[in-house]
C-alpha positions in Angstrom: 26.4 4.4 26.5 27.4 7.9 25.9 30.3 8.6 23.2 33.0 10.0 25.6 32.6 6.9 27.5 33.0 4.3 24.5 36.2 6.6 24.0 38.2 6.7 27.4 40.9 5.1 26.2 41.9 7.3 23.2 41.2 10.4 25.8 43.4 8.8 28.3 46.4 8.3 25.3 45.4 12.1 24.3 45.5 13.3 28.0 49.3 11.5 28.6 50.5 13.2 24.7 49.2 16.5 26.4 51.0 15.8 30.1 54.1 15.0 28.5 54.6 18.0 26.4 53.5 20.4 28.6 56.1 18.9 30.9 58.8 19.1 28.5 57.6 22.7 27.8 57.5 23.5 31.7 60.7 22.0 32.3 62.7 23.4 28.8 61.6 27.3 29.4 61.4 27.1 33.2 64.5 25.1 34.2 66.7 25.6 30.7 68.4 29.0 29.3 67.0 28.1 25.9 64.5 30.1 24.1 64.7 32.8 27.0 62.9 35.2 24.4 60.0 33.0 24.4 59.7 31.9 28.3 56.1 33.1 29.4 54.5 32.2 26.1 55.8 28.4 26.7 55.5 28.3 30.4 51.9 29.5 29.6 51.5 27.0 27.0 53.2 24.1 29.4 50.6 25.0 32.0 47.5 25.0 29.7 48.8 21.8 28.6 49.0 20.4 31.6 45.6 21.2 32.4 44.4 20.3 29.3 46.0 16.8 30.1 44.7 16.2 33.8 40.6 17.3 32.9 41.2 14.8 29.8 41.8 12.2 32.0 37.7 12.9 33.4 36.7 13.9 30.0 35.8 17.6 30.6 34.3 19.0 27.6 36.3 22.1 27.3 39.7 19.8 27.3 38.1 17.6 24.4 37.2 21.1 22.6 40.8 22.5 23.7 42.6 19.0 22.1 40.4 18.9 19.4 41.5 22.4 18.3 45.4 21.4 19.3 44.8 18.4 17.2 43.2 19.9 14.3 46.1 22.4 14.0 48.9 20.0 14.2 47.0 18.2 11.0 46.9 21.2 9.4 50.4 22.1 9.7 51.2 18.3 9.1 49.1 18.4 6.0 50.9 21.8 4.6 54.7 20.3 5.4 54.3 17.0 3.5 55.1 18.7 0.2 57.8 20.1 1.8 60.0 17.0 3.3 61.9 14.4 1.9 62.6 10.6 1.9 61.2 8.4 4.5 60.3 11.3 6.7 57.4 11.9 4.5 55.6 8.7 5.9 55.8 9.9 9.6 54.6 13.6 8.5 51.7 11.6 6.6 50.7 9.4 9.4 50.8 12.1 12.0 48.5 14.2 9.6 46.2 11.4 9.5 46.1 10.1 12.9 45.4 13.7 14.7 42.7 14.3 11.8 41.2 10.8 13.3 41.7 12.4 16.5 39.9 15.4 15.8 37.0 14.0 13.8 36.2 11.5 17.3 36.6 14.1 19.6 34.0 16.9 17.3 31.7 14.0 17.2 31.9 13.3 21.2 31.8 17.3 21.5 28.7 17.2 19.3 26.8 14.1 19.8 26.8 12.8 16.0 27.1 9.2 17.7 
């Protein structure tokens, strides 16, 4: 059984994370006067999220590269802030950091056949 297979559903929770925010992106720079400065960068972003989303949903390599990277930069940025935040917040920070390095690790070894 290939490795993408085994894996639909954490694709298919991946592909509705990515659908939502690039919805919220499309509709908070297309349909909002916030962040007017920033409008084609997130309306670009919303769209490649979007796509990103539906072709996770049929397991397109490029998406699982495309979320993979996403992924690995949100732990990154996750892992650099916990030092930085306070109180109970620190937990969520921590188990974001942790759940989209799990993420990323699965989705590099789908990309690269290490399963």
């Amino acid at each position: 059984m290939p490795a993408a297979t085994r894996h639909t559903g954490l694709f298919r929770a991946a592909a509705v994370v990515y659908l939502f925010f690039g919805l919220s992106f499309l509709w908070t720079f297309a349909f909002t006067d916030r962040y007017v400065g920033q409008r084609p960068v997130g309306l670009g972003l919303g769209v490649l999220m979007i796509a990103v989303g539906i072709f996770l949903f049929r397991r397109a390599r490029w998406a699982i590269a495309l979320s993979a990277l996403g992924t690995g930069v949100t732990c990154l940025s996750a892992t650099l802030a916990v030092p930085a935040v306070h109180g109970p917040v620190i937990l969520l920070v921590a188990t974001l950091a942790i759940v989209s390095a799990v993420y990323t690790v699965i989705s590099l070894r789908v990309l690269f056949g290490a399963e």
